[in-house]
C-alpha positions in Angstrom: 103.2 114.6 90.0 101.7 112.5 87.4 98.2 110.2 88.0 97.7 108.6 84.9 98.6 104.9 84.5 102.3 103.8 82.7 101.8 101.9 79.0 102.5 98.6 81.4 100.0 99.3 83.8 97.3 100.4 80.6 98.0 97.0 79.3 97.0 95.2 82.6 93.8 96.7 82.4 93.3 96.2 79.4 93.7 92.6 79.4 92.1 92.0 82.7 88.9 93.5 81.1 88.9 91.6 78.1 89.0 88.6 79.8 86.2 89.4 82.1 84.5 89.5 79.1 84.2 86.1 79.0 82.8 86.1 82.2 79.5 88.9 81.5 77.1 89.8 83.5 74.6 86.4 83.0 77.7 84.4 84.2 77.8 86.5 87.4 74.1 86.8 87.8 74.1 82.5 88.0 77.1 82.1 90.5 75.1 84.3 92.8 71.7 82.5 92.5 73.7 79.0 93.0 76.2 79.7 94.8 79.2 77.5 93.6 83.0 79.0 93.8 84.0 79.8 89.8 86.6 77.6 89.2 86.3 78.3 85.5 86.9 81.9 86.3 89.8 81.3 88.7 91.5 78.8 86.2 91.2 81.2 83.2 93.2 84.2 85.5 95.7 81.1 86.8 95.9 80.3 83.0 97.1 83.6 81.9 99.2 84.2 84.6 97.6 86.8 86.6 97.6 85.2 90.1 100.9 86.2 90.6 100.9 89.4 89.6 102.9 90.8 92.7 104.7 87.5 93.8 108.4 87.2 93.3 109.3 86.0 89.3 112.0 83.8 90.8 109.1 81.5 92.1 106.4 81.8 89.1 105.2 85.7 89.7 105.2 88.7 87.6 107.3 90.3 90.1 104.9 93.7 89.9 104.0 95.9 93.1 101.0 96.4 94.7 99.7 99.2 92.5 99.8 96.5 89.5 98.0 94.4 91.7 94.9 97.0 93.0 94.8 97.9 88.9 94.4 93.9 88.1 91.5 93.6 91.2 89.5 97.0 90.3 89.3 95.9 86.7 88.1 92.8 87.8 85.1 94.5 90.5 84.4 96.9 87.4 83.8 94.6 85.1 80.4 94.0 86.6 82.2 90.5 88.6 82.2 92.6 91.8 83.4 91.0 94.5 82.4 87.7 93.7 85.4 87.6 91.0 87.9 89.7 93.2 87.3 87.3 96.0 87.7 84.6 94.2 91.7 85.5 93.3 92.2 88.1 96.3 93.6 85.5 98.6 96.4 84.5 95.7 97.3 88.6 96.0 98.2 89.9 99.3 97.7 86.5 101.7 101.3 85.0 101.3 102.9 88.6 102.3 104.6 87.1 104.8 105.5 84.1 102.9 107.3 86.4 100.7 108.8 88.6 103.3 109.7 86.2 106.3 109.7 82.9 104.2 112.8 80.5 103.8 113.7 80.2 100.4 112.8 76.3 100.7 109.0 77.0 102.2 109.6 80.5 99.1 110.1 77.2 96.2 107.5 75.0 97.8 104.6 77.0 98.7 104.2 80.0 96.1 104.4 78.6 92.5 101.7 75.9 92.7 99.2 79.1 94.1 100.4 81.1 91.2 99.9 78.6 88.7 96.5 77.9 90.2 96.9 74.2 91.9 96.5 75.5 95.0 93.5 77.8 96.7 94.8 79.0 100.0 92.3 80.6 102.3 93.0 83.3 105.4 92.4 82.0 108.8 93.1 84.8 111.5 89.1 85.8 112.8 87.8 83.8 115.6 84.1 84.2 117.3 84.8 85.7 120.2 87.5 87.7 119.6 86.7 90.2 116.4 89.0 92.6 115.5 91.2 92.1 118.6 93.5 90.0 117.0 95.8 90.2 119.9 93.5 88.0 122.2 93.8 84.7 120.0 93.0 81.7 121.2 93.1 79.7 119.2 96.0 77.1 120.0 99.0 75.7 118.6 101.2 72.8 120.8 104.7 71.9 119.8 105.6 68.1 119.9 108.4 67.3 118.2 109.1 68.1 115.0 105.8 68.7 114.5 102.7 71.2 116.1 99.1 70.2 117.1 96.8 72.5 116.2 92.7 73.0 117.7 90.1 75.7 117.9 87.5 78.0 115.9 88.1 80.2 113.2 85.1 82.3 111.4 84.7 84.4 108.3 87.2 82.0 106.5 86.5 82.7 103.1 87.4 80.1 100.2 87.4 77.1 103.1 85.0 74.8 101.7 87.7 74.6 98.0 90.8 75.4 99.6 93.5 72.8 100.1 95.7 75.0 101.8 95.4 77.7 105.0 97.4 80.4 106.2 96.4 80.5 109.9 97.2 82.4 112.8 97.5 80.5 116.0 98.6 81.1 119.8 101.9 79.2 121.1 102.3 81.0 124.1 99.4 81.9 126.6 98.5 85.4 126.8 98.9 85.6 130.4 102.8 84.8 130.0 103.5 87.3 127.4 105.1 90.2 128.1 103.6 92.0 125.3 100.3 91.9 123.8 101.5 91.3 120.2 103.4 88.6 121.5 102.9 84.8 121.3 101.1 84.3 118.1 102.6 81.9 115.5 102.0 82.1 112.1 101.2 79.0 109.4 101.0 77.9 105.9 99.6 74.4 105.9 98.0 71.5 104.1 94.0 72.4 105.1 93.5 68.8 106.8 89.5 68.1 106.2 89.8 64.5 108.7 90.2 66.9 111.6 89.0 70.2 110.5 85.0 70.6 110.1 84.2 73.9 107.7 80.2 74.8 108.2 79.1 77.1 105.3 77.8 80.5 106.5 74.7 81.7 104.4 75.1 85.2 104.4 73.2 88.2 101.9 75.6 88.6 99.0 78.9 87.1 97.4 77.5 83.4 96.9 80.0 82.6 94.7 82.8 82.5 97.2 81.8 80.8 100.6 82.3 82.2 104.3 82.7 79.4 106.9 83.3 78.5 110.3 86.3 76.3 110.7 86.3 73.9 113.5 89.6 72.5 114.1 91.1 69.6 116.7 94.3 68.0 116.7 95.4 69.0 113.4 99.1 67.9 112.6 101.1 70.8 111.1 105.4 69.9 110.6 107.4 72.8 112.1 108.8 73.6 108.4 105.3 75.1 107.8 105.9 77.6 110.3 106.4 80.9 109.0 108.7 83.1 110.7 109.8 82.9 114.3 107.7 81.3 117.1 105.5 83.5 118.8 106.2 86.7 116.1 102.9 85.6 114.3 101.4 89.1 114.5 104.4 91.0 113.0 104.4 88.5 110.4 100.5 89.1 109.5 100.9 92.8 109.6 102.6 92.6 106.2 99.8 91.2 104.8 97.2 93.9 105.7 98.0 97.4 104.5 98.3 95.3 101.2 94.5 93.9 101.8 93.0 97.4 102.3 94.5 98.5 99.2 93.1 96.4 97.4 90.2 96.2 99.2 89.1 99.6 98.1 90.2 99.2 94.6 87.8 96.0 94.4 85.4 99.2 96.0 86.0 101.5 93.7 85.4 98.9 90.7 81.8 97.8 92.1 81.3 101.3 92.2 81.9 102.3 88.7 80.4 98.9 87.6 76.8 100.2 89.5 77.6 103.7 87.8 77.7 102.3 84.3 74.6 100.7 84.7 72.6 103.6 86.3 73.8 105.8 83.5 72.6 103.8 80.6 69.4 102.8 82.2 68.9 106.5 82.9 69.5 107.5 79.1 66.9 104.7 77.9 64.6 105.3 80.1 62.0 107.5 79.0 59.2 108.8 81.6 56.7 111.9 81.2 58.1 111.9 77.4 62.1 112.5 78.4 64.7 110.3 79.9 65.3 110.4 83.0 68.8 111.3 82.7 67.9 114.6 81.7 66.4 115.3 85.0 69.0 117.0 87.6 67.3 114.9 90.7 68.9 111.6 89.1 72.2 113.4 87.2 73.3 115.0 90.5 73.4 111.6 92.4 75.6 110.0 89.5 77.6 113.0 89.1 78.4 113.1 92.9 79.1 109.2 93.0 81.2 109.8 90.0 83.7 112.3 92.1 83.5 110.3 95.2 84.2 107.3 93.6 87.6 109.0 92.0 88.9 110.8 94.7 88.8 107.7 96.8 90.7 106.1 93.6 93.7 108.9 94.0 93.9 108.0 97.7 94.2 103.9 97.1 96.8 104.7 94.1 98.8 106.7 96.7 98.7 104.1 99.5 99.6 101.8 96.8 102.5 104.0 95.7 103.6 103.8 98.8 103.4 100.7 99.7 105.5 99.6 96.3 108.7 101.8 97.6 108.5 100.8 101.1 107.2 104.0 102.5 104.7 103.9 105.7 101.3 103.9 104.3 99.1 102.6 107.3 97.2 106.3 107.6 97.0 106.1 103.1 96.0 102.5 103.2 93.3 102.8 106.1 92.0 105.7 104.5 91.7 104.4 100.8 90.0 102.1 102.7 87.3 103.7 104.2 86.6 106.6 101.9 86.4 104.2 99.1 84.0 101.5 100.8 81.6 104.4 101.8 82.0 105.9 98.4 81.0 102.4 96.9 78.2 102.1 99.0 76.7 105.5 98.0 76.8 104.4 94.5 75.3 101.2 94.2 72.8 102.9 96.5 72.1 105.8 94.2 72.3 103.0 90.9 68.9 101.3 92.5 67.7 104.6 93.4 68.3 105.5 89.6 66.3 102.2 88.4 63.2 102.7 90.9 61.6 99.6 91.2 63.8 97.8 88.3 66.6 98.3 90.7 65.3 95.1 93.0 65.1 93.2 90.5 67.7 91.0 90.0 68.6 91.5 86.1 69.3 94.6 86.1 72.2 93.5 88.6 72.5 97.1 90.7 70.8 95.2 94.1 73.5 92.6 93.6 76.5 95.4 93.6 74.2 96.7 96.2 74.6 93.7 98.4 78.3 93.2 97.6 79.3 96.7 98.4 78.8 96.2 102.3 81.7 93.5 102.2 84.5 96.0 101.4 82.3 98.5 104.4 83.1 95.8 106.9 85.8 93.3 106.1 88.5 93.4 106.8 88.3 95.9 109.2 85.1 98.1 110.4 85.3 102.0 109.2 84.6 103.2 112.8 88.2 101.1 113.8 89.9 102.8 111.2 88.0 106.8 111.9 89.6 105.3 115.9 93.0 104.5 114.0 93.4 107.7 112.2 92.5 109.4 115.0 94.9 108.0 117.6 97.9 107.7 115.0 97.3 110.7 112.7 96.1 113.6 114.8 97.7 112.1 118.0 94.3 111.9 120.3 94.2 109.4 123.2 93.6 106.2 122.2 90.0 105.4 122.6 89.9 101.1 122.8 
């Protein structure tokens, strides 16, 4: 069993970093005082080629797995972008899953190079206010007339809305009092993101201004049936391929913005000299670090395994959950413990640990709670009843 990285995957990291570098730590430190989606650091990854790391090459893509992908994303989150610059590509990563996987090779040639080569920003469009995490009780609605479908109702938490041009949304065809099964009658789209009858309210929310969370208001929007992805009414299968993907690389964002707090803790703590010593040297601010530090890589070995598995086509719902979870709570602990380290320095906003700080509680809840996924290992791990 071998953990270290292949001479490819090295090289991914290597060049994702240096091109962060153009991006330092002032750059990041603007977007999240005025807010403003970085298009220059979005076009710069489309340039290169990096936004389709794990798409098909046939259509544009680099034709690389998952694990390629979660090393691409972490660099990113480490190199002190956080998940301002992960969100900002994340969509381009795991969102058109089920393009890839229940796609015609028509939709396959229209919709995935111009998102690889960066014309397009696609945003995700499944949450919706009164239903949560229950993705099963949708109500959002789509009618079919024709050739075409009619779509209306609310979405929330729709990242990238306000500069996207395109939207992968989940919508009910079928009532849910005819369905036989829960999981059935949602229908699943990829679709121009019409602005004349959609209205997308910014949400201002604590952290991660660079990348805007929105309510999406939609009625009578006109999607063609050749948008459609997949079968009518087998939306929900079709979506599930795109989240064990998400909380992989999810936690590798995680585990980026928690080395990225690290870094900064440790250097402040060697240059900053109280009572005549640095404070490094005293135990009550190495044992945090050093206790972040193992957290922070354990949770790393468990995202690279879900990620292994994922790539050969293994079951990886318990790995991917889990990477999930122990690598959000992990990342919390850190940039906790790297404001801690900076006492009153740490709230202020150049020394950048309060805004890791605020960015670590996006990978905590999004896109799934931790106390679902504790519920979900639970039930489908150690076999206890289930308990929602």
């Amino acid at each position: 069993m071998d953990f270290s990285f292949s001479p490819e995957q090295e090289r991914i990291r290597e060049a994702i970093l240096r091109l962060c570098q153009r991006f330092g730590d002032e750059y990041w430190l603007e977007r999240d005082r005025a807010g403003g989606f970085p298009h220059d650091f979005h076009k710069a990854l489309a340039d290169d080629g990096w936004l389709g790391i794990a798409m098909p090459e046939e259509f544009g893509g680099s034709g690389l797995g998952i694990t390629e992908a979660a090393i691409m994303m972490q660099a990113i989150a480490e190199s002190g972008a956080g998940m301002s610059g992960a969100s900002a590509v994340h969509m381009n990563i795991f969102g058109l899953q089920p393009v890839v996987v229940f796609g015609t090779d028509e939709q396959k040639r229209r919709m995935l190079p111009p998102l690889i080569a960066g014309r397009d920003k696609a945003c995700f469009a499944v949450t919706e206010p009164n239903v949560g995490l229950n993705t099963t009780q949708l109500t959002f609605k789509a009618e079919r007339r024709g050739d075409n479908y009619v779509l209306s109702g609310t979405k929330i938490w729709i990242s990238t809305a306000q500069v996207a041009n395109k939207v992968l949304i989940l919508t009910r065809t079928t009532p849910l009092e005819q369905v036989k099964r829960k999981t059935d009658g949602l229908t699943l789209f990829y679709t121009d993101l019409d602005r004349t009858r959609a209205e997308i309210r910014e949400i201002p929310k604590m952290g991660r201004h660079a990348v805007d969370s929105n309510m999406v208001f939609v009625d009578g929007m006109v999607v063609p049936a050749a948008d459609r992805i997949g079968a009518e009414g087998d939306g929900f299968r079709s979506i599930l391929h795109g989240m064990n993907p998400e909380r992989i690389l999810i936690a590798a964002e995680a585990v980026g913005i928690g080395r990225a707090a690290l870094r900064k803790a440790a250097q402040y703590a060697k240059e900053r000299v109280v009572f005549g010593r640095p404070i490094g040297q005293n135990q009550g601010i190495q044992h945090p670090l050093a206790k972040s530090w193992m957290e922070l890589e354990a949770a790393n070995l468990m995202m690279l395994k879900a990620a292994t598995l994922y790539d050969r086509g293994a079951e990886c719902g318990a790995e991917a959950n889990a990477a999930k979870y122990l690598a959000a709570e992990a990342a919390f602990r850190a940039c906790e413990t790297a404001v801690m380290s900076h006492g009153g320095m740490g709230y202020a906003r150049e020394y950048h640990v309060e805004r890791y700080l605020r960015e670590s509680l996006i990978p905590r809840i999004a896109p799934i709670s931790p106390h679902l996924i504790l519920s979900f290992i639970a039930e489908r791990v150690l076999g206890l009843p289930k308990s929602y």
